[in-house]
N, C-alpha and C positions, 0 to 999 in steps of 0.2 A: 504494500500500500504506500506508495509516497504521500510526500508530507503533505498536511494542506496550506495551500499559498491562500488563502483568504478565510474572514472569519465564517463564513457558511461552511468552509468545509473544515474548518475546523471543530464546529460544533458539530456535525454532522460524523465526521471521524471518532470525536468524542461518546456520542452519542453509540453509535457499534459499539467502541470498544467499552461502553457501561455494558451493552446486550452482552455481550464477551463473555465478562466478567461476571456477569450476575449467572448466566447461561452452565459456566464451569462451576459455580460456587453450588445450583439447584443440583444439577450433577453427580455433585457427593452425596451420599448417604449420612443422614443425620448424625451416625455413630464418626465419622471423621470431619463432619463441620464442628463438633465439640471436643472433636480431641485434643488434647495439649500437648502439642507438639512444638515443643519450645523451652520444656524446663530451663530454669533458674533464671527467667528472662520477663519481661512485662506483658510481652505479645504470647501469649498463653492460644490460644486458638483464632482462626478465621474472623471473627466478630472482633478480636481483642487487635485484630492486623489492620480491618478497615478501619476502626473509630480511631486507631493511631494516624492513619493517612489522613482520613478528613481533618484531622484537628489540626494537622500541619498543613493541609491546603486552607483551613480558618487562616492559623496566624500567616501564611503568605499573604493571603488577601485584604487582611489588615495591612500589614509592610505595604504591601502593596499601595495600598490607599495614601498612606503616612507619606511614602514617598513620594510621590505623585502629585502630592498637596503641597511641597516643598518642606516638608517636618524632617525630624530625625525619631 
């Protein structure tokens, strides 16, 4: 898939690769969407991996903003 050169396709790109993602996660059987596979670490299962990315794509989008506004 190359990259997308404007913002349609990059929503649009986005958008697949959320189907992707959700698509591979229904996929598993419940007994390894709750496994913890990760010992002695914070990201203990699936659910414990995503709510770590979304929070990081949170504080980017703040930065983001901050910056952009001319702040630090």
């Amino acid at each position: 898939m190359p990259k997308p050169k404007s913002k349609p396709e990059l929503i649009e790109a986005s958008q697949k690769n959320f189907q992707k993602l959700s698509d591979l996660i229904d996929s598993l059987p419940e007994k390894e969407r709750l496994t913890d596979f990760s010992k002695g670490t914070m990201n203990r299962n699936i659910r414990d991996v995503l709510a770590h990315i979304y929070h990081w794509q949170l504080l980017f989008w703040e930065w983001y903003k901050i910056g952009m506004s001319g702040e630090k």
